[in-house]
NUDREN-156048 format. One record per residue (C-alpha): residue number from 0; x, y, z; residue in three letters. Coordinates in steps of 0.05 Angstrom, whole numbers. Layout:
BEGIN
+-----+--------+--------+--------+-----+
|   n |     px |     py |     pz | res |
+-----+--------+--------+--------+-----+
| NUM |      X |      Y |      Z | ALA |
...
+-----+--------+--------+--------+-----+
END
This chain:
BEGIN
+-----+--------+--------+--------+-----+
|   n |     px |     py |     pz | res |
+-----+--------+--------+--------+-----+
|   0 |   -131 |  -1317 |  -1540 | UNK |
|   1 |   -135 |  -1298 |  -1465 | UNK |
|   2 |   -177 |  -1243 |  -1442 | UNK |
|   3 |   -204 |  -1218 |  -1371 | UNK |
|   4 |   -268 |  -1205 |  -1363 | UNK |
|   5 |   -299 |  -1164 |  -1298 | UNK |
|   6 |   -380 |  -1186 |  -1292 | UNK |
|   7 |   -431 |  -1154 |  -1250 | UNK |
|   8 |   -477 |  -1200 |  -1214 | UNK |
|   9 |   -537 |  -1160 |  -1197 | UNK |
|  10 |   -578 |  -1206 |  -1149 | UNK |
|  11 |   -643 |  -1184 |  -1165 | UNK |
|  12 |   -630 |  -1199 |  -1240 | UNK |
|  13 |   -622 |  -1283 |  -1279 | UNK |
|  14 |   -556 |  -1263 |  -1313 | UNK |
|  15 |   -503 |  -1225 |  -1305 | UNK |
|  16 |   -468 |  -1161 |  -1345 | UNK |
|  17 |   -404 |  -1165 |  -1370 | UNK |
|  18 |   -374 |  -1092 |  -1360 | UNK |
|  19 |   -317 |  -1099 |  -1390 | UNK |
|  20 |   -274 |  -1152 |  -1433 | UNK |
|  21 |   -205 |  -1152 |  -1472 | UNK |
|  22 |   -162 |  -1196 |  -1500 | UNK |
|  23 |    -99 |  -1199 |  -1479 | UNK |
|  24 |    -31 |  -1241 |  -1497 | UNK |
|  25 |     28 |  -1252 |  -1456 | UNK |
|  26 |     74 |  -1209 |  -1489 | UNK |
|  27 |     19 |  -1148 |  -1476 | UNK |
|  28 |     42 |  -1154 |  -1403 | UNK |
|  29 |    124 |  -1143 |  -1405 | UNK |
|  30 |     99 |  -1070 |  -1433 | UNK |
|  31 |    104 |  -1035 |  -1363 | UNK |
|  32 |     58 |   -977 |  -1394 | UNK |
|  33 |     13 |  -1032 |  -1433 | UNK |
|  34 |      2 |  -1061 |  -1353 | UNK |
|  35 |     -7 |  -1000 |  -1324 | UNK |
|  36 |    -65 |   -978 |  -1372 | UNK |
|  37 |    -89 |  -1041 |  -1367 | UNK |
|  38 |    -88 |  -1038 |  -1290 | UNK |
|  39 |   -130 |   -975 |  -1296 | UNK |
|  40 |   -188 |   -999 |  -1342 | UNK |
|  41 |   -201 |  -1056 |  -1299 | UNK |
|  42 |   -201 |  -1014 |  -1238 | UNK |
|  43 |   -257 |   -971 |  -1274 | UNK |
|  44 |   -297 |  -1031 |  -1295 | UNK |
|  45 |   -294 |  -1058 |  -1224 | UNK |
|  46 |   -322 |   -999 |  -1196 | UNK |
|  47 |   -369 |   -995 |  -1251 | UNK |
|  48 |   -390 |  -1075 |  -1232 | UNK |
|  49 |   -404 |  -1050 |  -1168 | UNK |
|  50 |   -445 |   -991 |  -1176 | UNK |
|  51 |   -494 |  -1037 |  -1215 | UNK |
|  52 |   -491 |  -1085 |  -1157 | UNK |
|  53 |   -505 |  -1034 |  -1108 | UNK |
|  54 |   -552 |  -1003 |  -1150 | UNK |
|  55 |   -589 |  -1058 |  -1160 | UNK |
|  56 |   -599 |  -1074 |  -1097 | UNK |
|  57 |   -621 |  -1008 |  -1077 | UNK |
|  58 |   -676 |  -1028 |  -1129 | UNK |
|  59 |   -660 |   -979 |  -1184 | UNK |
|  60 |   -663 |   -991 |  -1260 | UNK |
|  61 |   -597 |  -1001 |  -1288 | UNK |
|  62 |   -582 |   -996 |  -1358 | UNK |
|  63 |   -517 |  -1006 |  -1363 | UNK |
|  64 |   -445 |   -985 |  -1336 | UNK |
|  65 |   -428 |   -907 |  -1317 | UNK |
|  66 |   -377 |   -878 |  -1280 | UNK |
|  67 |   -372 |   -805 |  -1272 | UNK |
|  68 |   -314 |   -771 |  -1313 | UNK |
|  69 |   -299 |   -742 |  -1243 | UNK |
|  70 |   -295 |   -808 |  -1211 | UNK |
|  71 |   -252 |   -834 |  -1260 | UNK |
|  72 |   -205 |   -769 |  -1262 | UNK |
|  73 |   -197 |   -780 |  -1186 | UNK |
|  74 |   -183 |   -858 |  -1200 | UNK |
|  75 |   -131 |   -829 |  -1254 | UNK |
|  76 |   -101 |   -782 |  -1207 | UNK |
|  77 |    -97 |   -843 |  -1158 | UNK |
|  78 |    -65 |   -893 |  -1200 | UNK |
|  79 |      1 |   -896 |  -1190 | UNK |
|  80 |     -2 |   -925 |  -1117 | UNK |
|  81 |    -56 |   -976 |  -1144 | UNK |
|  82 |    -17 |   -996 |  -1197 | UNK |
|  83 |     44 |   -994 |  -1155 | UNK |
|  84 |     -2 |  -1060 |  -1117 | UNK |
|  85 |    -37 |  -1090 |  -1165 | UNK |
|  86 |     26 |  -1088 |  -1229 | UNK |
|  87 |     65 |  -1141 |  -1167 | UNK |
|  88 |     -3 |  -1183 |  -1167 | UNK |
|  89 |      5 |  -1183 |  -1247 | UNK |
|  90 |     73 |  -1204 |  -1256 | UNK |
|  91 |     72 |  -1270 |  -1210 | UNK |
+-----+--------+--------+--------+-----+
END
């Protein structure tokens, strides 16, 4: 089964951290709400991927990925014009 995966590659670190993975099948996608939410959890774990980047090269200890609720609320609040971009990207 397909799935997308969003990985952090912290350059200080040997490996990388997968931040978030689901599997997905092609019928999941003609669900206009399924894409949306799905839209929106990737959009959290790339911001997630890149506060561990930027964190780790700031030289901080990272244990693993946080966004604030806050953040994330705003992201929410935000979504329709992302999704409105990304759902086109999606679909071809």
């Amino acid at each position: 089964m397909p799935q997308i995966l969003v990985v952090a590659d912290p350059p200080q670190e040997n490996g990388s951290t997968v931040v978030y993975r689901e599997r997905i099948t092609a019928s999941d996608l003609e669900s206009d709400h399924f894409s949306g939410q799905l839209v929106e959890r990737v959009g959290w774990a790339v911001v997630d991927a890149d506060r561990i980047e930027e964190t780790s090269r700031e030289g901080e200890i990272v244990v693993g990925p946080r966004a604030t609720t806050a953040h994330r609320a705003n992201r929410a609040a935000s979504a329709p014009a992302r999704r409105a971009g990304l759902a086109g990207r999606v679909a071809r």
